[in-house]
C-alpha positions as CSV (number, residue, x, y, z in Angstrom):
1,X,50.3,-50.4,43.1
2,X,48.7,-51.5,39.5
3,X,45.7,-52.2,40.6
4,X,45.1,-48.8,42.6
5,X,45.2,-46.9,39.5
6,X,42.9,-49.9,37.3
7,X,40.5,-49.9,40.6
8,X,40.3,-45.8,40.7
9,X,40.1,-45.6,36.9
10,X,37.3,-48.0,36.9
11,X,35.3,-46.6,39.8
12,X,36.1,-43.4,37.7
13,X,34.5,-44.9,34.7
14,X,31.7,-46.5,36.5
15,X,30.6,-42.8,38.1
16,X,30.9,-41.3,34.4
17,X,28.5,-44.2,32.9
18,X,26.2,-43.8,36.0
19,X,25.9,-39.9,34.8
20,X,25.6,-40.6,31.4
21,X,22.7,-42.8,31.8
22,X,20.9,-40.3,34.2
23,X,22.2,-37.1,31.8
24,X,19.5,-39.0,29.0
25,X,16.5,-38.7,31.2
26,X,17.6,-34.8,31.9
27,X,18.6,-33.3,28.8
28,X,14.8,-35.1,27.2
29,X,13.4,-33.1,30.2
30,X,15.2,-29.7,29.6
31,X,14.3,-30.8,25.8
32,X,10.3,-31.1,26.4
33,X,10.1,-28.3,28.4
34,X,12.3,-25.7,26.8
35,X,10.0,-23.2,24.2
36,X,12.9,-22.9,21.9
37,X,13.9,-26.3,20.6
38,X,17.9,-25.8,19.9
39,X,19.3,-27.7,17.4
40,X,21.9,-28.8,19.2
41,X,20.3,-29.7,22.2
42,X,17.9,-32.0,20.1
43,X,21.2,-33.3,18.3
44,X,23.3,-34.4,21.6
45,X,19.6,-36.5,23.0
46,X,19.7,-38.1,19.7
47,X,23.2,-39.5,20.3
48,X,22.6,-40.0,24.0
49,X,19.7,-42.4,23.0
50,X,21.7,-45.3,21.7
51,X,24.2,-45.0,23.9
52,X,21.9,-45.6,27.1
53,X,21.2,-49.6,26.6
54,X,25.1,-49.7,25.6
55,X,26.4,-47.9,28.7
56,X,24.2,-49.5,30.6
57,X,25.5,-52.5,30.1
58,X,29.1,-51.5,30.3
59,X,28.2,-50.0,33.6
60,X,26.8,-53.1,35.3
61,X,30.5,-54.9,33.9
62,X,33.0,-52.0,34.6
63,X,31.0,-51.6,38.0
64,X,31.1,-55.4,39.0
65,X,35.0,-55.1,38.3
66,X,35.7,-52.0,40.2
67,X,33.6,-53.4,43.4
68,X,35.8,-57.1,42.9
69,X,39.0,-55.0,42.9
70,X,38.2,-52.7,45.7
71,X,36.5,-55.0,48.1
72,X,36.3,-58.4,49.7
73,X,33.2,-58.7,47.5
74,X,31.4,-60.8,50.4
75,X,31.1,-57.8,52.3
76,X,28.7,-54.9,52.0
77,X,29.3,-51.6,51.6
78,X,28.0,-48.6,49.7
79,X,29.4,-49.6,46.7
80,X,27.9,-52.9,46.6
81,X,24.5,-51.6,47.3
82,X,24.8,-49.0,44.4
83,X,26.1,-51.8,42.3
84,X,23.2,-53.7,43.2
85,X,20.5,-51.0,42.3
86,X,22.1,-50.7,38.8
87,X,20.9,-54.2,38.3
88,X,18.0,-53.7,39.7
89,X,17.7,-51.1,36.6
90,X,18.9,-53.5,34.4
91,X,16.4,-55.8,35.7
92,X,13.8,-53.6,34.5
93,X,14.6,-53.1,31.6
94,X,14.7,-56.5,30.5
95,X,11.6,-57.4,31.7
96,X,10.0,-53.5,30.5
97,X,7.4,-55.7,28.4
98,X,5.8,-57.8,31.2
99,X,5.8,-55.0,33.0
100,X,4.0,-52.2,30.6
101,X,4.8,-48.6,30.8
102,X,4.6,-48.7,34.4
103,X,8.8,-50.0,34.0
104,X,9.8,-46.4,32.9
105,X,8.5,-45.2,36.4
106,X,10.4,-47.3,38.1
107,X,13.4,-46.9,36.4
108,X,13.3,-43.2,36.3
109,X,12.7,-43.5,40.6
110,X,15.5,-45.8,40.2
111,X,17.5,-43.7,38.6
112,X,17.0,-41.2,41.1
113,X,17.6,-42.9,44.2
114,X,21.0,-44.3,41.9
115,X,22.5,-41.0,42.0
116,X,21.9,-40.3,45.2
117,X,24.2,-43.6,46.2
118,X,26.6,-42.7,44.0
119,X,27.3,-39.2,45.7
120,X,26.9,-40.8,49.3
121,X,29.7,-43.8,48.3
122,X,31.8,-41.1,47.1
123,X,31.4,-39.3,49.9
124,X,31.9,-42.1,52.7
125,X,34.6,-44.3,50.3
């Protein structure tokens, strides 16, 4: 019964990482296209910043562990596949130089398509 509450609270965890990482690439948006630039708004993307390469990281781990918990990791599911598109960002990231600015597309589309897994595995888990 131990691990039902560490396997929630990391799948949990995982879907709150997943948001912040996406909630960078809105707020900047709402930020660049709002008139009136408020302080607070241009504080909170500031913070976000830093954190994005940090949760990023601790989303691929707290991910990987969440989908060894929950599964038999050999076989697919929803999870797996969102799990595997997160490194797929990752991927990108790491390799953003040999790849120019034409990595921040993908990663964005990426990014994009992420969410979108996220709220079908929590729909079909």
């Amino acid at each position: 019964m131990e691990s039902d509450g560490l396997r929630n609270l990391l799948g949990e965890l995982s879907a709150f990482l997943l948001v912040l990482q996406f909630a960078l690439f809105f707020f900047r948006r709402i930020l660049i296209r709002s008139k009136n630039k408020s302080q607070a708004l241009v504080k909170f993307v500031k913070f976000l910043k830093p954190l994005h390469i940090y949760a990023g990281i601790a989303l691929v781990v707290v991910a990987l562990i969440h989908g060894i918990l929950e599964l038999n990791w050999m076989r697919i599911g929803t999870g797996w596949i969102l799990w595997s598109g997160i490194v797929v960002a990752f991927i990108l990231y790491l390799f953003r130089k040999r790849l120019g600015n034409a990595w921040v597309r993908y990663h964005r589309t990426l990014a994009f398509i992420l969410i979108a897994l996220l709220i079908l595995h929590l729909i079909i888990q």
